[in-house]
C-alpha positions in Angstrom: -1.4 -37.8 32.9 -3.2 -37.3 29.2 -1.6 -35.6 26.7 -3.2 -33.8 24.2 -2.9 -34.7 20.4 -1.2 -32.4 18.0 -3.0 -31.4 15.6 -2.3 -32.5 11.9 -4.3 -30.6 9.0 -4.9 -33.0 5.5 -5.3 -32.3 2.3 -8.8 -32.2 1.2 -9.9 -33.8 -2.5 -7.6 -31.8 -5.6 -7.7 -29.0 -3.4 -4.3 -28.5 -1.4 -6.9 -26.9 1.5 -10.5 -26.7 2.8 -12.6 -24.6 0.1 -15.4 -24.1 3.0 -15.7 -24.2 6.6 -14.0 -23.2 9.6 -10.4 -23.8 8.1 -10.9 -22.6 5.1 -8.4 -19.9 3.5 -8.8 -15.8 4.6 -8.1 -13.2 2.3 -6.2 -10.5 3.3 -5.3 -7.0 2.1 -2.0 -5.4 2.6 -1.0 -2.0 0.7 2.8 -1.6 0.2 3.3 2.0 -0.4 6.5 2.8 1.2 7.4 -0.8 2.7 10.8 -2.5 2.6 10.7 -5.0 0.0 12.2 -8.0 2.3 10.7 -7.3 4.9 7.4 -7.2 3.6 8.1 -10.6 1.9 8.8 -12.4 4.8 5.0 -11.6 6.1 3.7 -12.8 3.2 5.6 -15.7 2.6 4.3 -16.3 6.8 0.8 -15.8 5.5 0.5 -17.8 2.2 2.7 -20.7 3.7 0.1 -20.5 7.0 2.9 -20.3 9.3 1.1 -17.7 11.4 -2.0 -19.9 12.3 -1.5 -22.5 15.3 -2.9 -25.4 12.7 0.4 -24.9 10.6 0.8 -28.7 9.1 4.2 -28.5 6.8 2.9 -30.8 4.1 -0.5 -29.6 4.2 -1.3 -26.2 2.5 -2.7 -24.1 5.5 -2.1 -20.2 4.2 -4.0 -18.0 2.9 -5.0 -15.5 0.1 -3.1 -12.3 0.0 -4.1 -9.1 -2.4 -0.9 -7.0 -2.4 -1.6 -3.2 -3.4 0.7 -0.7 -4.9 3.5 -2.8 -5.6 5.3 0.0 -7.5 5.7 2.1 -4.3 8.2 -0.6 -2.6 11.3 0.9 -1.3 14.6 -0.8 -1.0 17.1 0.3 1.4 20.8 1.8 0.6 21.7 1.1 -2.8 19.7 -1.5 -4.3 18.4 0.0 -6.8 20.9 0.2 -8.5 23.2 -2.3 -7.0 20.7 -5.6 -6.7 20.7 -7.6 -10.0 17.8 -10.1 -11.1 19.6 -12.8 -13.5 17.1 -14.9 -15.4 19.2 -17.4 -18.2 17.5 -18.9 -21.2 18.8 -22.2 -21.5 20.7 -21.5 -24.2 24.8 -20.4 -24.8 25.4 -17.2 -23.7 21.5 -17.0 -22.7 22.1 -14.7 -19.4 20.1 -11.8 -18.8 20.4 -9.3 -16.1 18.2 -6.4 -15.1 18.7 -4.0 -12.3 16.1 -4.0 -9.3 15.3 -0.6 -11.3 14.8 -1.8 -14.8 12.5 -4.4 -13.0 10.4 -2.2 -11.3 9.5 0.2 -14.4 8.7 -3.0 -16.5 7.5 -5.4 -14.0 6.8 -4.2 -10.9 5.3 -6.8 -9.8 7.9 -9.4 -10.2 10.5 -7.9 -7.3 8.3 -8.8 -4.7 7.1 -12.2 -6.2 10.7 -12.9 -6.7 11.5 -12.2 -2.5 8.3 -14.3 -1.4 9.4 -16.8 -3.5 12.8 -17.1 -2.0 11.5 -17.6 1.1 9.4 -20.2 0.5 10.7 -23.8 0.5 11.6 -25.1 -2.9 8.2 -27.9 -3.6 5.8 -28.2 -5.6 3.2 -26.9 -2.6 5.2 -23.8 -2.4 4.5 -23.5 -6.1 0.8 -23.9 -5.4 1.2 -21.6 -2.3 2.5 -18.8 -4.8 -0.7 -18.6 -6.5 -2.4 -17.7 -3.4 -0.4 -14.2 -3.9 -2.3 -11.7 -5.9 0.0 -8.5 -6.7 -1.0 -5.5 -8.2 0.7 -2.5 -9.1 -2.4 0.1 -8.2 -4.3 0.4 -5.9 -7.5 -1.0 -7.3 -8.3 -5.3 -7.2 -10.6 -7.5 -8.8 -11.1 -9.8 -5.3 -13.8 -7.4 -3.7 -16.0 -10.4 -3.6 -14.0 -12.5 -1.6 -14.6 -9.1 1.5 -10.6 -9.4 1.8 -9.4 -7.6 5.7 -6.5 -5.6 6.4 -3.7 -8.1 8.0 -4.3 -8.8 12.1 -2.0 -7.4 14.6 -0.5 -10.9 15.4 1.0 -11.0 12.2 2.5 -8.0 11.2 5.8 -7.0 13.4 5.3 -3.8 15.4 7.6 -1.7 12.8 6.4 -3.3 9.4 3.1 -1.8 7.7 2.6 0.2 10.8 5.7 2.8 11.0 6.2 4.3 7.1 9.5 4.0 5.7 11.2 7.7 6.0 13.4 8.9 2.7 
């Protein structure tokens, strides 16, 4: 009996994926007003890494594009807020800063979820090119309206995520 041959994607010229065709990169939309912060990151690190598509190569950049919305309406749960700390050290003696997931979010709101996709994405130099298919924004307007981004298919999303809102 024949078996079939797995499929392997490649790497296409300086791009890490196909600019046209069949297998070339979505964009999708995804609002996060009221959604748990991990959550939510473990969709989109799914998403940009390309793990929901049945043509998921690990060395090959398969994701997509994601246009995050409303950033600064993430929740966390319990007492993050205050309790969850964001280190970031200069290099330098006595170089360590630390900012609560609250500080964060009034100067860069942006940077809590960025921070949670990133941790969930393996530590290369194509998750570093995978990153930059994340677009976050912290209202609700985008400048990718060209690119006709959809709203994230049913296969992807978990039943309770982006479907049932988060209750205060």
């Amino acid at each position: 009996m024949l078996q079939q041959k797995s499929y392997q994607a490649k790497q296409s010229g300086p791009h890490f994926f196909e600019p046209k065709g069949p297998r070339a990169p979505k964009w999708y939309v995804v609002d996060a007003t009221d959604q748990v912060v991990g959550r939510l990151a473990t969709i989109l690190a799914r998403v940009i890494t390309g793990k929901h598509k049945p043509t998921y190569t690990k060395h090959a950049d398969t994701g997509d594009f994601v246009i995050v919305t409303n950033v600064d309406k993430v929740v966390f749960t319990r007492n993050k807020w205050e309790g969850k700390l964001y280190r970031d050290h200069s290099g330098y003696v006595s170089g360590l800063k630390t900012k609560t997931a609250k500080e964060m979010l009034e100067r860069h709101p942006e940077e809590i979820l960025r921070r949670a996709v990133w941790g969930m994405t393996t530590n290369s130099s194509l998750a570093r090119h995978q990153m930059k298919k994340l677009k976050l924004y912290a209202s609700a307007e985008h400048p990718h309206v060209a690119q006709n981004p959809q709203p994230l298919p049913a296969g992807v999303v978990r039943r309770t995520v982006l479907t049932k809102k988060f209750e205060k």
